[in-house]
C-alpha positions as CSV (number, residue, x, y, z in Angstrom):
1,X,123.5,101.8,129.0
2,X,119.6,101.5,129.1
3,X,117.4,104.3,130.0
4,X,114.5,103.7,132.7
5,X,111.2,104.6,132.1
6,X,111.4,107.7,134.3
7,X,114.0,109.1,132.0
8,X,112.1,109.0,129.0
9,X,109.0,110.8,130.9
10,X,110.9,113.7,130.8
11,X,113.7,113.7,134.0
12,X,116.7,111.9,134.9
13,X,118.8,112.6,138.3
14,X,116.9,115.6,137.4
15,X,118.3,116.7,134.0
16,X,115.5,117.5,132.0
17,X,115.4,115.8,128.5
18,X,114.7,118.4,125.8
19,X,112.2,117.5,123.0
20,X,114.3,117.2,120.2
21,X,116.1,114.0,122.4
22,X,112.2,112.7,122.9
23,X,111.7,112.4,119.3
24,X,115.2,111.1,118.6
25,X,114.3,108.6,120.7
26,X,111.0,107.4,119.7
27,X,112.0,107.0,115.9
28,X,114.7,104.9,117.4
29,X,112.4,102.8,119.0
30,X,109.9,103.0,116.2
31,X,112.9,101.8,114.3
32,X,113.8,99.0,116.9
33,X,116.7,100.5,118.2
34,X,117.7,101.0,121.8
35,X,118.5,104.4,122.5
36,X,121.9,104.5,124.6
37,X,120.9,107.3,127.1
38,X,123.5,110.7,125.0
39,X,121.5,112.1,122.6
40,X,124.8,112.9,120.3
41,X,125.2,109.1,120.2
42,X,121.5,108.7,119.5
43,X,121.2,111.4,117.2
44,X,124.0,110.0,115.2
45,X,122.4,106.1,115.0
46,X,119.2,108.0,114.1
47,X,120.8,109.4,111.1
48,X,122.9,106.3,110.0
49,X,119.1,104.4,110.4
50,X,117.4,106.6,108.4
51,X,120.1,107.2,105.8
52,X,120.2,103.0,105.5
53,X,116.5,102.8,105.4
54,X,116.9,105.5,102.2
55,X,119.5,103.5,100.8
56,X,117.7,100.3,100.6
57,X,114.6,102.1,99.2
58,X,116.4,103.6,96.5
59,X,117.5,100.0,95.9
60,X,114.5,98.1,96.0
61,X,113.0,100.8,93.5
62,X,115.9,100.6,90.8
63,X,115.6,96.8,91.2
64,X,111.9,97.6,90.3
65,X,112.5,99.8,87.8
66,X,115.0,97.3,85.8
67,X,112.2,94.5,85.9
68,X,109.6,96.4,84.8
69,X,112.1,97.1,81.5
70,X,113.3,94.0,81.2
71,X,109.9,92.9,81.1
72,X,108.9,95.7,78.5
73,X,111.5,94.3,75.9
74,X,110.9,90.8,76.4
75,X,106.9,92.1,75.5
76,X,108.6,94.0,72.8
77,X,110.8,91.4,70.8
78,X,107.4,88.9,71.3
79,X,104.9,91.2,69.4
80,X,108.5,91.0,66.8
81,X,108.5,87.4,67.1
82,X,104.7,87.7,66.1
83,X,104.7,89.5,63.6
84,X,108.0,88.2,62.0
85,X,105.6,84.9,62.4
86,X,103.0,86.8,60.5
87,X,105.3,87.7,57.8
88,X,106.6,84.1,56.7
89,X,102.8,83.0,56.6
90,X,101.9,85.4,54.6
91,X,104.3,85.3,52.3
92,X,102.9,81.7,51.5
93,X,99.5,82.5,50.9
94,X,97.7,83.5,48.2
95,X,96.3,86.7,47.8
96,X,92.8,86.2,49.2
97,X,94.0,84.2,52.1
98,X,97.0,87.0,52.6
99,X,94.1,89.9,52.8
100,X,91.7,87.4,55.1
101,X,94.3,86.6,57.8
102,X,95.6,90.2,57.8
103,X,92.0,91.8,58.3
104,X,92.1,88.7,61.4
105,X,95.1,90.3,62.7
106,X,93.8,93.7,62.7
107,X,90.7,92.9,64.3
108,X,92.9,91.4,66.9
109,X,95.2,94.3,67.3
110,X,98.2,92.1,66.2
111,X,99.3,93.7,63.0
């Protein structure tokens, strides 16, 4: 059952609508739901809305949150990798070359 635009301006066969059942019905419509015309109905949609809209927000931002670690250890076992890397050439140099390519690292801020 549709409201008509009379109704939501504040009387309807002459029942006044209270504000509480104005707001509930402009977050509906802000929300892109019809409002069925009983504000118990309306008021119950409302809540389902919003407590969907939270769900999927809490959702999206533990999706978020297990990116932005999985990212952090793949960064992590790389500056390893590196410095495993580092390691094994070192360990084949001589001593001069070992202290010349670690003061190279250093500068860079690998080592």
């Amino acid at each position: 059952m549709a409201m008509n635009v009379s109704a939501l301006s504040g009387t309807a066969s002459g029942i006044m609508i209270d504000s509480e059942y104005q707001r509930i019905i402009r977050e509906l419509r802000a929300l892109g739901i019809e409002p069925t015309g009983n504000k118990t109905t309306d008021k119950a949609k409302l809540e389902e809305a919003k407590a969907a809209k939270h769900a999927k927000e809490v959702q999206n931002i533990s999706f978020v949150t297990q990116t932005e670690e999985t990212e952090k250890a793949g960064a992590e076992s790389s500056k390893d990798t590196i410095k495993n890397d580092m390691s094994i050439q070192t360990q084949q140099m001589t001593g001069a070359d070992q202290i010349a390519k670690l003061n190279k690292y250093k500068i860079l801020g690998l080592y």
